[in-house]
C-alpha positions in Angstrom: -8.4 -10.8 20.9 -5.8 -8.1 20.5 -7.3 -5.2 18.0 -5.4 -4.8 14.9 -3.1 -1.4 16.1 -2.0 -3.0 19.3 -0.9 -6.0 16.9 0.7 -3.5 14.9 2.4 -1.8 17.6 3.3 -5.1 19.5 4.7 -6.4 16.1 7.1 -2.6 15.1 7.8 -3.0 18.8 9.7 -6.4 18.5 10.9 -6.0 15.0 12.7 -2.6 16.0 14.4 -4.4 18.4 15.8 -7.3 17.0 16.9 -5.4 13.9 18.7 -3.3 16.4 19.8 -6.3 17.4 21.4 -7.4 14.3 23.2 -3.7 13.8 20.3 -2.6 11.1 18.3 0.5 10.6 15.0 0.9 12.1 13.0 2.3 9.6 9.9 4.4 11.1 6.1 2.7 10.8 2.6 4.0 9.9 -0.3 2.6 8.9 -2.5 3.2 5.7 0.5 4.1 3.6 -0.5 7.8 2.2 -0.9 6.5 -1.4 -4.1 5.3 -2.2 -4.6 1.9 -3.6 -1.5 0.1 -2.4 -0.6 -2.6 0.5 2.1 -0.9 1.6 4.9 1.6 1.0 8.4 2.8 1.9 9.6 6.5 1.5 13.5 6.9 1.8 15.1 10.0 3.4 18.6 11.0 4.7 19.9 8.4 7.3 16.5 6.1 6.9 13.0 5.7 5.5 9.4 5.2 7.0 7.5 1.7 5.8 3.5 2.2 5.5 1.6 -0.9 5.7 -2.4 -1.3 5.4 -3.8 -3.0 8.3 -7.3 -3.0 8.4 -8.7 -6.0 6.2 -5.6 -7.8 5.7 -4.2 -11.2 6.7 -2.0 -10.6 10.2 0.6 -12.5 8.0 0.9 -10.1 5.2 0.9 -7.5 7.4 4.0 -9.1 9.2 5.9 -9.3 6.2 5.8 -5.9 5.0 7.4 -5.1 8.0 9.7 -7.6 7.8 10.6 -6.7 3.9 10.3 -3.2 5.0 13.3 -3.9 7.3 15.4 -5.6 4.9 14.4 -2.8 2.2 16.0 -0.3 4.1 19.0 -1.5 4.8 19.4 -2.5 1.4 20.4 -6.2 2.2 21.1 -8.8 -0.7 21.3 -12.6 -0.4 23.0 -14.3 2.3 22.2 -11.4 4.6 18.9 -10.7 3.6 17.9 -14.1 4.4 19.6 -14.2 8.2 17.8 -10.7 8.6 14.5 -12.5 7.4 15.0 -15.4 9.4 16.0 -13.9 12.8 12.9 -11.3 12.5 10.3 -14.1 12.1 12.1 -15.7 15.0 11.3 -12.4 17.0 7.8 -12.5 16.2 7.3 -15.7 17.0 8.1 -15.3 20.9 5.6 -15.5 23.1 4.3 -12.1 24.4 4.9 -12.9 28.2 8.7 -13.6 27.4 9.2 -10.7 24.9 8.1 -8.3 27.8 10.0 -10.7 30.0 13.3 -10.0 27.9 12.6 -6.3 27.8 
């Protein structure tokens, strides 16, 4: 069993590149978020923003969709877009690991 920051990485890993992918911006990552007492966090800046997620004691599936959101947040997408984004990012995350490195 993977430990939780090579899950993290692996996941920013694939994310960055299939939002690339799809012509969006790649926000930065980190893990805890600097505030204390949330889930997660996104902090805008000129041309981008950084997403901050807790890891440690959460469900790998909430974890997977604030990065997901995080994406979508960024780049500031509404309905139909947001949903494609949504939809083609789980699809990225859902490859296997052998054929994502495979790909790369």
């Amino acid at each position: 069993m993977q430990s939780s920051s090579l899950n993290f990485a692996r996941a920013v890993h694939v994310l960055a590149a299939s939002a690339r992918s799809l012509g969006l911006v790649v926000p930065g990552f980190r893990s805890p978020p600097r505030l204390v007492g949330v889930q997660r966090s996104i902090t805008r800046w000129p041309g981008g923003a950084t997403v901050a997620v807790v890891v440690r004691g959460r469900p790998w599936p909430a974890v997977q969709a604030d990065l997901v959101e995080g994406i979508v947040a960024t780049n500031g997408l509404l309905s139909p877009a947001s949903d494609r984004a949504r939809a083609e990012l789980w699809r990225a995350m859902e490859l296997p690991p052998e054929r994502d490195e495979q790909a790369a």
